[in-house]
C-alpha atoms as one frame of an Amber mdcrd trajectory, in Angstrom:
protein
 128.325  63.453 121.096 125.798  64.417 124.244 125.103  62.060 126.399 121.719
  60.590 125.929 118.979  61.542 128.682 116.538  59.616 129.705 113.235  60.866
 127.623 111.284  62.675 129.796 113.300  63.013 133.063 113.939  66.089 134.396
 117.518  67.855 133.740 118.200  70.644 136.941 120.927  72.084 138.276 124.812
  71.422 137.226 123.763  68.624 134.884 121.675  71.208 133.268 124.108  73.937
 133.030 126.370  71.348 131.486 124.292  70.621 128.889 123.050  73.354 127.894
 126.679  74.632 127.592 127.685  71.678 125.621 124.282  72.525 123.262 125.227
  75.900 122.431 128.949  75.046 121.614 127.641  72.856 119.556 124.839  74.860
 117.947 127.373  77.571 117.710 129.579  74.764 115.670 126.436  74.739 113.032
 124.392  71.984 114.188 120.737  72.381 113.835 118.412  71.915 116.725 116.619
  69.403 114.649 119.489  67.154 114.985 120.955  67.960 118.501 117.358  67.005
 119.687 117.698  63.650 117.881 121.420  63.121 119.208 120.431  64.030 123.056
 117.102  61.792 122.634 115.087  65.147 123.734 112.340  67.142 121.786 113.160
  69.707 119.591 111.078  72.287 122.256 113.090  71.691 124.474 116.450  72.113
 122.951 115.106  75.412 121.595 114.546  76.296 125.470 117.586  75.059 126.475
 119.441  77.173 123.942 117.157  80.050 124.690 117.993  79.997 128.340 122.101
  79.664 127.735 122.120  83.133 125.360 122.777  81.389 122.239 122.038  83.549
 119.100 119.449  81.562 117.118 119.583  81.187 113.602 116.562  82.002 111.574
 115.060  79.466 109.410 117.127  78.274 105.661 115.488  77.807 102.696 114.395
  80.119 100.369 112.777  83.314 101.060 109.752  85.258  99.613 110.859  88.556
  99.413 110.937  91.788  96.979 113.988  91.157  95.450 115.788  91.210  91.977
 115.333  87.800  91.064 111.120  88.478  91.120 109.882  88.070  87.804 108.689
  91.277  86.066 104.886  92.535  86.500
């Protein structure tokens, strides 16, 4: 598990590089940002940066999906 941050203090340099490393292995892994924001005690913005910045592939959102496909009822 991430070490928690202080909410609202500033993460630069080598700490930051660490972290965001350790976020996108993890995120990578299958965790959600959703829940590495609650684990690291951060806001989900900012994980989103944070992942954003270290070239991790974000996932689009789950659920189901509106779309023209065959399970559409008949007109």
């Amino acid at each position: 598990m991430a070490e928690t941050l202080k909410k609202g203090s500033r993460v630069t340099g080598a700490a930051r590089a660490k972290l965001a490393a350790d976020l996108k292995k993890r995120y990578d892994s299958g965790a959600s940002i959703r829940a590495l924001a609650e684990e690291t005690g951060r806001s989900y913005g900012f994980v989103h940066r944070i992942l954003s910045e270290s070239g991790a592939t974000l996932r689009g959102r789950g659920g189901a999906t509106r779309g023209r496909g065959s399970s559409a009822p008949p007109a």
